[in-house]
MARPA-814302 format. One line per 3 residues: for each residue x, y, z of C-alpha. Coordinates in steps of 0.2 Angstrom, whole numbers, plus 5000, padded with zeros to 4 digits. Example, Ala and Ser with C-alpha at 12.3 -4.5 7.8 and 13.67 -1.06 7.14 Angstrom:
<pts>
5062 4978 5039; 5068 4995 5036
</pts>
This chain:
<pts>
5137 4994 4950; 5135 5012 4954; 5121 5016 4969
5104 5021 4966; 5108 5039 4969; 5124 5039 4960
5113 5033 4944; 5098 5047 4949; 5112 5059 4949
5117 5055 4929; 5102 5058 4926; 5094 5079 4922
5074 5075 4925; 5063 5085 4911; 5053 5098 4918
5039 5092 4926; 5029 5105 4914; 5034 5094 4900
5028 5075 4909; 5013 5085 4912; 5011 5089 4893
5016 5071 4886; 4999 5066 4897; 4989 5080 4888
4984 5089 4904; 4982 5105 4903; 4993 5119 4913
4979 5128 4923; 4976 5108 4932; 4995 5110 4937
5001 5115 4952; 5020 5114 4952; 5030 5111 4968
5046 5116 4959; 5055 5111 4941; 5054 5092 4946
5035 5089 4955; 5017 5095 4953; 5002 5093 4960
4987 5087 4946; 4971 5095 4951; 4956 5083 4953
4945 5093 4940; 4959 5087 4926; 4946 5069 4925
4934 5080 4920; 4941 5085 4902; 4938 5074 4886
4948 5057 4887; 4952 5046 4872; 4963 5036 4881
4959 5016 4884; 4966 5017 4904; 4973 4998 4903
4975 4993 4923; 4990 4984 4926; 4993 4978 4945
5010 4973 4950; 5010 4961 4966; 5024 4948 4970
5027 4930 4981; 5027 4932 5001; 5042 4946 5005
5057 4941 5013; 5070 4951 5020; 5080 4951 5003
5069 4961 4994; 5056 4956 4978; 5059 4973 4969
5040 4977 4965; 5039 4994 4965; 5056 4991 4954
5048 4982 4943; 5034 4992 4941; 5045 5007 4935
5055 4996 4925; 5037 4990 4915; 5030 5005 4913
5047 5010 4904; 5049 4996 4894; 5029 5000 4888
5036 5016 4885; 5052 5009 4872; 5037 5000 4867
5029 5016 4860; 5014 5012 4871; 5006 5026 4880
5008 5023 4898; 5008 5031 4917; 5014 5025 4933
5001 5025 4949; 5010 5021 4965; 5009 5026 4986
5021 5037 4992; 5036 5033 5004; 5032 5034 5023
5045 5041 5032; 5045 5029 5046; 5052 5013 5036
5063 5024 5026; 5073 5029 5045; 5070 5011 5049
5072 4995 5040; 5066 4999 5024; 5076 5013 5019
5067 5023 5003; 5055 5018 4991; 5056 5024 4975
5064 5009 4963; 5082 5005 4960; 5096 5005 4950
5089 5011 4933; 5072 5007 4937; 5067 5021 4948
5055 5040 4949; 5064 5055 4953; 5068 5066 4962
5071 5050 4974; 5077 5061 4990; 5062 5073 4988
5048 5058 4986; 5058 5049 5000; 5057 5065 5011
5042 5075 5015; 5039 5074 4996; 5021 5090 4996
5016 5088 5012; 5004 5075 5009; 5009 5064 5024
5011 5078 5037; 4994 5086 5033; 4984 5066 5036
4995 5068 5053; 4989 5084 5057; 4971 5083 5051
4968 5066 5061; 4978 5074 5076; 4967 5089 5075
4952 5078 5080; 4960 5070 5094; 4962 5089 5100
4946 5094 5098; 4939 5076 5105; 4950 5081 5121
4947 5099 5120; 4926 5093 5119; 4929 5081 5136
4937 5095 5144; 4924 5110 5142; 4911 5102 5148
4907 5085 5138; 4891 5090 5130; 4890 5075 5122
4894 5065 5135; 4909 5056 5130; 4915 5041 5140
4933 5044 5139; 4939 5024 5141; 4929 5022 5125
4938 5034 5113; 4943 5026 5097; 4951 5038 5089
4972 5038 5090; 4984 5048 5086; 4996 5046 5072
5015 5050 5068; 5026 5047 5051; 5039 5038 5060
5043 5022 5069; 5041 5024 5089; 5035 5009 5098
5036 5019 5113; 5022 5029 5109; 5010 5013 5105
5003 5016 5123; 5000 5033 5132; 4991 5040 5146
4987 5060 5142; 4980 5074 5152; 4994 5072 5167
4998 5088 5176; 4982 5094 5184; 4965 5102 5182
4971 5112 5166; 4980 5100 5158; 4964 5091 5150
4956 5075 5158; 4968 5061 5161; 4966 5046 5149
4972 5032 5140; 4977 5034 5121; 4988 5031 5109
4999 5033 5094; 4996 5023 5077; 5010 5026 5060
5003 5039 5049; 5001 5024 5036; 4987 5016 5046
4976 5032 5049; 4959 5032 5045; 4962 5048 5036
4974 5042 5024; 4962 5026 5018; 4949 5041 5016
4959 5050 5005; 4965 5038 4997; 4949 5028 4993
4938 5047 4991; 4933 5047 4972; 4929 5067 4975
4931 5080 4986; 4910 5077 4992; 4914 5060 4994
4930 5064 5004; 4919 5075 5015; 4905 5064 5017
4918 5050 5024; 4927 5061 5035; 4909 5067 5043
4904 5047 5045; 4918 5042 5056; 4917 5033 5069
4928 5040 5086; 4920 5035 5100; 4907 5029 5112
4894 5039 5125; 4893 5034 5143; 4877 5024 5138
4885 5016 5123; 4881 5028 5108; 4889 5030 5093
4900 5047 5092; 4905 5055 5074; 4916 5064 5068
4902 5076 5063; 4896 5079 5080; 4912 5087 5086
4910 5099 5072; 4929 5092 5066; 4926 5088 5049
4926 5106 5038; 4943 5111 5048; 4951 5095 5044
4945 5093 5025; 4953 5114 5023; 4969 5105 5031
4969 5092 5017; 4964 5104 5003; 4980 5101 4993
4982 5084 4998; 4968 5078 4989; 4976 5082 4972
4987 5067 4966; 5007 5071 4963; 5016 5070 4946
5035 5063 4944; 5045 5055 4932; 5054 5042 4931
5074 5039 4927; 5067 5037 4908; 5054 5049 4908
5038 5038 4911; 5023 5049 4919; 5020 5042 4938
5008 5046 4949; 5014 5044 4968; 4999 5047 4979
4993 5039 4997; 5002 5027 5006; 4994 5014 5016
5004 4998 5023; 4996 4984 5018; 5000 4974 5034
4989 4985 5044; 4978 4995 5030; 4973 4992 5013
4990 4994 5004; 4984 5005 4988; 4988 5021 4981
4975 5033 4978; 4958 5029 4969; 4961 5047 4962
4978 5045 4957; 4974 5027 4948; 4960 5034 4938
4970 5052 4935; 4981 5038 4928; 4968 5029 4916
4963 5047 4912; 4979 5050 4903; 4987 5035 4897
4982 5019 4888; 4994 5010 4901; 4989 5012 4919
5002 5000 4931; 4998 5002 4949; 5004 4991 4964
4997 4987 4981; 5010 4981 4995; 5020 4966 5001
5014 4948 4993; 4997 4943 4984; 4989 4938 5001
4988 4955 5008; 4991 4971 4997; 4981 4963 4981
4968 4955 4991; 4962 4972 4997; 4966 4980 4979
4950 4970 4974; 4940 4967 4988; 4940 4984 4992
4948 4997 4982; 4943 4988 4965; 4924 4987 4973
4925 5006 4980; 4935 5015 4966; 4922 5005 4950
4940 4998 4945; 4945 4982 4934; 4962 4976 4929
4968 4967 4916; 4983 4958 4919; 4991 4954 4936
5011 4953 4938; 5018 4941 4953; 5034 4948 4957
5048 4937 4962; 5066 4931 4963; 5076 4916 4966
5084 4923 4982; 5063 4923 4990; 5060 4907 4981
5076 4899 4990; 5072 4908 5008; 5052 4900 5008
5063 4883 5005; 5071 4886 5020; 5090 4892 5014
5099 4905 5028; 5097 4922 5024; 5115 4925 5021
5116 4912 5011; 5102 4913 4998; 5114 4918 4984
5121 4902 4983; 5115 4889 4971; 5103 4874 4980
5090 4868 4968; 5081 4856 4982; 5078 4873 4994
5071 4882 4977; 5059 4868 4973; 5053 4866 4991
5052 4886 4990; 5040 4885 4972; 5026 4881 4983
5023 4898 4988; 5022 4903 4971; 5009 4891 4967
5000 4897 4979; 4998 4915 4972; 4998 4909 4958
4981 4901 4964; 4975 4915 4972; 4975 4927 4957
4965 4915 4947; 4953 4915 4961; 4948 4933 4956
4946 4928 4938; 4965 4935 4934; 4978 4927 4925
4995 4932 4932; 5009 4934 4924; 5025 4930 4933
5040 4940 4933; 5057 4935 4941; 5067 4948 4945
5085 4943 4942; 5099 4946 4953; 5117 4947 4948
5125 4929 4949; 5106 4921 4947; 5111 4903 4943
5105 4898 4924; 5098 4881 4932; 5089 4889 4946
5080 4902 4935; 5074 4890 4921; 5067 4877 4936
5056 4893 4941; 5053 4893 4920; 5046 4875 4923
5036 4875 4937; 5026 4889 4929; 5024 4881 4911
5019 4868 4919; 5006 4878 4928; 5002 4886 4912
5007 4905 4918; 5018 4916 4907; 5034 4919 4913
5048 4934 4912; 5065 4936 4917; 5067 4954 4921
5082 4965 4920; 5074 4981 4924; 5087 4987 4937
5100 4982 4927; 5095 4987 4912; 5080 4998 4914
5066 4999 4901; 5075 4987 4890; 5077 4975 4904
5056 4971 4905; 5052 4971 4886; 5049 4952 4888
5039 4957 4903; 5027 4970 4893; 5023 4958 4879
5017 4947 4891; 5007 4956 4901; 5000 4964 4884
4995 4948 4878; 4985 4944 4892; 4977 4961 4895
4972 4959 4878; 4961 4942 4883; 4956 4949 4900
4938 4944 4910; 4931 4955 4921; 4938 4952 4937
4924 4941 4950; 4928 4948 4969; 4931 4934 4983
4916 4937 4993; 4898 4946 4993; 4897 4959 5004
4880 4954 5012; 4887 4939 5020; 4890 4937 5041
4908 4948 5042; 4916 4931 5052; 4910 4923 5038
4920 4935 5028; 4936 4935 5036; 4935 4914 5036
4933 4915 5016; 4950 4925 5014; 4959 4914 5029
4953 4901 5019; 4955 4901 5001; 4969 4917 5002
4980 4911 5015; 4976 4892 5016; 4971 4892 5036
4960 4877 5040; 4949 4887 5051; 4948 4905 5061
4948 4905 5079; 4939 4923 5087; 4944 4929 5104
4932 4935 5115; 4935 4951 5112; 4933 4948 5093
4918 4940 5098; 4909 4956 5106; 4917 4967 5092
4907 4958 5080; 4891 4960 5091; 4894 4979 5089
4898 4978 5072; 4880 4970 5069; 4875 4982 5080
4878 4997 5073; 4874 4989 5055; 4890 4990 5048
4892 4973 5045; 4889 4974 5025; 4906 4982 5023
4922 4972 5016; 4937 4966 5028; 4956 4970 5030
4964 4960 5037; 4979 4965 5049; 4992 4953 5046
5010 4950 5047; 5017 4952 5031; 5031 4936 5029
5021 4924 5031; 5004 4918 5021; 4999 4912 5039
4998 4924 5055; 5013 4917 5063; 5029 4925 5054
5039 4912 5057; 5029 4899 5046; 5036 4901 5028
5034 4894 5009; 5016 4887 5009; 5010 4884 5028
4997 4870 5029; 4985 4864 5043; 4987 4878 5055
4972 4891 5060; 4970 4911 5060; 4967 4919 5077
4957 4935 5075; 4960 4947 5092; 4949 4962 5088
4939 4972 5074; 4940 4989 5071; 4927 4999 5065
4933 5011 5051; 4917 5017 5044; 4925 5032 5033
4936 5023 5025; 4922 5010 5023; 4929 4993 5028
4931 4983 5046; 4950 4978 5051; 4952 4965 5055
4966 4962 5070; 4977 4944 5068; 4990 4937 5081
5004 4951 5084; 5001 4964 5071; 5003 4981 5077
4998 4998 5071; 5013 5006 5077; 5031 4998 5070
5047 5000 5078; 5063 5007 5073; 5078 4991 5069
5095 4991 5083; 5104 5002 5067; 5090 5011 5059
5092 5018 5042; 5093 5034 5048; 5109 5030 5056
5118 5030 5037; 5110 5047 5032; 5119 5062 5027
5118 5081 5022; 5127 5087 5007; 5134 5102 5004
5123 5104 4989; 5108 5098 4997; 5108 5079 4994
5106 5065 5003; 5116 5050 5003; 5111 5036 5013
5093 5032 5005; 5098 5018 4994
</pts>
């Protein structure tokens, strides 16, 4: 089969002019970044909309290392809603440049399932990425620059919580000491890099509803701590209108297409391993503003992205879905049953069925937010016939629809059964119930997800978890929801314990304070804020064209 870029390359996208059009927004909300990509401005919500805004979330079984295909599958629905003659828009996050170098490589679908133009999405796209970095960079410099002439707030520099941030993969800037050189050099400190996906920044923009409400968050954040123990904001320092002018174009959701000409949204970008894994608020409604079909995704499996999709996004953003879509193939199934890596495209039914058990557990999950999920195997080429209709089985027999997908195949027409599906069961929806009160104890809290989400017996808090909480109570933030910061491969915090982990308990370390964004993170076993790049990072593979393209991105 030809590579994803050889396919892109077959394909001559509309102009974006004309995507713009089939969503009826009008041509004085669109600011073009060429023929291929446009910015929508945030005032587009405010014209007339007769459109119903049906919200689709597309989730998938714990990820492995051989790849689930959600995002595939979520361009592949939202064009087979299209062959369907269904109104519908895409609402998805945008690529961050440090797993496309590393591991991940790009993220903008595959084979025929996939938003154009890839390289561009996959590569600074507008800027949105680089204006977060140097917005939250700006208020480290000015926190520095206020220490430094004279600390009229009286600052205690070993309490400074504010990082900074970088698009890219670089373990080596997890821990720094600044201010080295002398007296004019600044005051020497400890600090800190985070990836730009886990900035505070970006879960303010993307869970801002307006541009006051994005201002309003950015003045209420939290950075540090006085000499005698008081609360600095980001308002103090007098950061906040610089930084919002920085972000002034960020704000406003981006418009592509996809290979079949499906509207998509692609704005914010938040790892859901160690942030809240969503796209925009603004994007998602933008979305339901102009399509009867909104599908929208939040990262990695059920237990981490989709969690936070309700407890947070859904409460914040006044949001309800329909329908879920678990995501999954017979290669993860296989893998969580404990077949090698390298071998996982080999038939072995008994590693399948010891594998199902991780999709009974999402399964589970999603019905504890008063969803029903709708499961969607994404098949590989050589999928055995036997393994797929075992998969078939296991969900009748759990009464949960079930599709096998063909998107990258076949595109649009390769999730038509999907579609139907997931229309029938929109069509009976119930409003969805979130996991936990927010006026409950916040350990409290983070034992209900470790419980019921992940399956832990118990949580265990360190001693500095232990004070954090004091501080959160403290400071009277402890009516706000949890994210948990988790590793992503396992539904436990130990990576290593795969399918359905039982009997085993969730170490919490730490808890941050992200009161902008409006939620506490939550810090389990060896997750990290900063990710580092593979032995043969993808970047190794890329290369310039002649004509501009890149190959090496699939």
């Amino acid at each position: 089969m030809l590579s994803d870029t050889a396919i892109a390359q077959q394909v001559q996208p509309r102009p974006i002019g004309q995507i713009a059009d089939q969503l009826g927004i009008d041509k004085d909300f669109l600011l073009p970044y060429g023929r291929e990509m446009a910015k929508v401005h945030i005032k587009s919500l405010q014209q007339p909309s007769t459109k119903q805004g049906h919200l689709i979330l597309i989730s998938a079984t714990t990820p492995t290392a051989a790849g689930e295909g959600k995002t595939t599958t979520s361009i592949g629905l939202g064009q087979a809603f299209a062959k369907l003659g269904e109104s519908v828009c895409l609402a998805l996050r945008e690529p961050s440049l440090g797993p496309c170098l590393g591991m991940k490589g790009g993220a903008t679908g595959g084979g025929y399932s996939q938003i154009l133009p890839a390289d561009r999405i996959n590569l600074h796209f507008t800027g949105d990425f680089h204006a977060i970095t140097t917005a939250n960079n700006l208020l480290s410099a000015i926190i520095d620059n206020h220490i430094y002439q004279g600390n009229n707030l009286n600052i205690d520099p070993r309490r400074i919580l504010w990082r900074r941030v970088i698009d890219m993969n670089d373990r080596s800037l997890r821990h720094i000491v600044l201010g080295l050189g002398g007296k004019l050099q600044g005051v020497p400190r400890e600090g800190g890099f985070d990836i730009t996906a886990a900035s505070e920044v970006m879960a303010m923009l993307c869970l801002a509803s307006d541009l006051d409400e994005f201002r309003q968050r950015l003045e209420n954040t939290l950075v540090a701590f006085t000499y005698s123990g008081e609360p600095v904001f980001a308002k103090q320092l007098k950061a906040t209108g610089a930084m919002l002018a920085l972000l002034r174009d960020a704000i406003h959701p981006n418009l592509v297409q996809s290979l079949e000409g499906v509207p998509t949204f692609v704005h914010g970008g938040p790892f859901a391993n160690i942030a809240h894994g969503c796209n925009s608020i603004l994007a998602t409604k933008m979305a339901q503003h102009h399509a009867d079909w909104v599908i929208t995704e939040a990262g990695f499996g059920f237990d981490l992205g989709a969690e936070k999709f309700f407890d947070i996004k859904c409460r914040l953003g006044n949001l309800d879905p329909q329908a879920v879509v678990l995501v999954t193939t017979t290669r993860a199934l296989k893998f969580h049953g404990g077949k090698s890596k390298k071998n996982l495209g080999e038939k072995d039914l008994p590693a399948l069925r010891q594998g199902l058990a991780n999709l009974d557990k999402h399964i589970e999950n999603v019905r504890k937010f008063n969803q029903q999920p709708v499961v969607a195997l994404n098949r590989f080429t050589g999928d055995n016939t036997a393994e797929l209709a075992l998969i078939k089985a296991r969900c009748q027999e759990l009464n949960t629809p079930f599709a096998v997908c063909d998107h990258y195949a076949s595109g649009g027409e390769g999730a038509i059964e999907l579609a139907e599906q997931v229309m029938q069961v929109a069509n009976q929806s119930q409003p969805y119930r979130p996991l936990y009160p927010l006026d409950l104890p916040v350990e409290e809290k983070v034992r209900i997800i470790c419980r019921e989400i992940y399956g832990a017996d118990d949580v265990a808090f360190t001693k500095q978890a232990a004070k954090d909480l004091r501080q959160v109570q403290q400071l009277g933030f402890d009516q706000l929801p949890v994210c948990i910061a988790k590793a992503p491969g396992s539904l436990s915090d130990d990576p290593n314990l795969l399918g359905r982990p039982r009997d085993f308990n969730i170490t919490v370390r730490g808890i941050q304070i992200n009161s902008g964004a409006g939620f506490l993170v939550v810090l389990t076993g060896d997750i990290l804020r900063m990710p580092g790049l593979p032995k043969h990072p993808s970047a190794e593979r890329w290369h310039l064209q002649e004509d501009g393209s890149i190959l090496g991105l699939d």
